[in-house]
N, C-alpha and C positions, 0 to 999 in steps of 0.2 A: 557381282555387278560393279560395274567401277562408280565409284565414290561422287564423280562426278554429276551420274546420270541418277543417282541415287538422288540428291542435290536437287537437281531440277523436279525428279518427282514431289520431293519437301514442299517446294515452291513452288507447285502446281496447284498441292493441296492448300495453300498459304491464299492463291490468289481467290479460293475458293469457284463462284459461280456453279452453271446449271450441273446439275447430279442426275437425271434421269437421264439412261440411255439415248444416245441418236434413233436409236432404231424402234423408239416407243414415239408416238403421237406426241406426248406432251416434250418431249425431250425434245425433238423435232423442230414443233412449232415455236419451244423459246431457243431455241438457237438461231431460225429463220427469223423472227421477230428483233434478235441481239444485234443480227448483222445486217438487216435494213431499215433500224430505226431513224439512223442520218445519210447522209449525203457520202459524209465521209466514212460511215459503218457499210456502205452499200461499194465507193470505189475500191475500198480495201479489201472487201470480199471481190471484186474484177479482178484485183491484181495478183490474189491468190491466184484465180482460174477456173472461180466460180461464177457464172456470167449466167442464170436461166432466164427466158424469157419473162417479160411482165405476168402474161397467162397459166407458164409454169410454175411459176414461184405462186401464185395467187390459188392454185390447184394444190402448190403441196403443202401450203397453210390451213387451205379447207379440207383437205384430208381426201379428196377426189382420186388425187395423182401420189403415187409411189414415188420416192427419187430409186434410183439405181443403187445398188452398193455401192458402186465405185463413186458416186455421189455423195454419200450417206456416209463416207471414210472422208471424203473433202470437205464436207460440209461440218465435221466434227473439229477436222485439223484446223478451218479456218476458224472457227470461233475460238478454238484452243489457242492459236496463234491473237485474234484478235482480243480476248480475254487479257494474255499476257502483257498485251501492248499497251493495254490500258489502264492494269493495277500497278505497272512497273516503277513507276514513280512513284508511290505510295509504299509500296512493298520497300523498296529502295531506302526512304525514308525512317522505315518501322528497322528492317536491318543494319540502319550505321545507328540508328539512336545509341544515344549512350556508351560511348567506344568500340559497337559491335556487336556482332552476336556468339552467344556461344554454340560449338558445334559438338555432339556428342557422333566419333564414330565408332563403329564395330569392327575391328579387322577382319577381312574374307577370313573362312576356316583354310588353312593351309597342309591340313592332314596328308592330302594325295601326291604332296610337294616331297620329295627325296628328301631325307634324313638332314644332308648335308647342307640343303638348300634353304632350309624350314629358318623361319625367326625367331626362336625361344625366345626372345622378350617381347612380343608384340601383343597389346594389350589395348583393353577401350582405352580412346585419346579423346580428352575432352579442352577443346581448342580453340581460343575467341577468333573469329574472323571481323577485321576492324575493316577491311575496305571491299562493298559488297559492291562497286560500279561495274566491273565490269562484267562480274557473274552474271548480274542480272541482265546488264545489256543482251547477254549473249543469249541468256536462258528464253528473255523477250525475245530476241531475236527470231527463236525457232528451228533453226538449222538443223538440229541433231536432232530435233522431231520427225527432219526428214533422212535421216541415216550421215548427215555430217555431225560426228557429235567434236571434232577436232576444236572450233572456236570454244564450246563451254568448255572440253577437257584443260584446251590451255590456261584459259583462266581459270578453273578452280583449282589445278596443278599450282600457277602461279601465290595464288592465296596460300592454300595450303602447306606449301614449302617455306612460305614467311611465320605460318603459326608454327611449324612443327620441327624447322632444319633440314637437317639432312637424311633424317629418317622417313619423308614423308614415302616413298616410294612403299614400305608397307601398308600404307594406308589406300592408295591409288586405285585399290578394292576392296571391296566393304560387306558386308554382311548385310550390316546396317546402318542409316544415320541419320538421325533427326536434328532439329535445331527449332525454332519459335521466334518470332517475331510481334 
């Protein structure tokens, strides 16, 4: 997986919120509830492209009406999106505390890699990342949630090549990688 998107999952789990399935009742109804509790939780969810009727929406809180899948995928992505948008600054703050964070990565297994190609020295790299603005921007952002993942890759690429030199290219795939805030 690239190191990147690994990354955003970390910081997915970081921002925490709802845990029960879209596709259960209770999961449902607090995601419905997250993103029309304001004004502004309610145009955000428009601008996504999640727009149902006053009757709709009041059917799929009372458990009446079904959404569609193809609703039930949007309606996840936007709180997902909307969630990020709203811990970012926080998160933000927990990640430069203190000159940074530290990042524990795995390098991908390289086995299936030709002999000649392989990195004999490539080993876990544990690596402070001191300036976490634009990750998160990006990660807030959303894009690569939707199959652009190029804005987070740049900038964690960017970071990463400042913790690590010129070897970061090994790392650019990852097994694993955790980090704490």
């Amino acid at each position: 997986m690239r190191s990147s998107i690994a990354a955003a999952h970390v910081l997915d789990v970081l921002a925490g919120g709802i845990t029960s399935p879209v596709t259960t009742r209770r999961g449902l109804t607090a995601r419905l509830r997250y993103m029309t509790r304001s004004d502004h939780a309610r145009s955000a969810m428009v601008n996504e492209g999640l727009d149902p009727s006053p009757q709709t929406l009041t059917k799929w809180l009372d458990g009446t009406q079904e959404p569609k899948p193809s609703n039930l995928t949007l309606i996840d992505r936007t709180y997902r999106r909307m969630r990020r948008h709203n811990v970012a600054r926080y998160l933000l703050q927990r990640l430069n505390a203190g000159g940074g964070t530290r990042v524990e990565i795995h390098p991908a297994d390289d086995t299936f890699v030709q002999e000649r190609h392989r990195r004999p020295d490539k080993k876990v790299r544990k690596v402070n990342f001191r300036r976490w603005d634009h990750i998160v921007a990006t990660w807030a952002d959303g894009a690569w949630d939707k199959g652009n993942e190029t804005p987070l890759d740049d900038a964690w690429i960017d970071e990463l090549s400042a913790a690590i030199g010129s070897d970061w290219g090994a790392y650019e795939y990852c097994k694993s990688l955790g980090f704490n805030a």
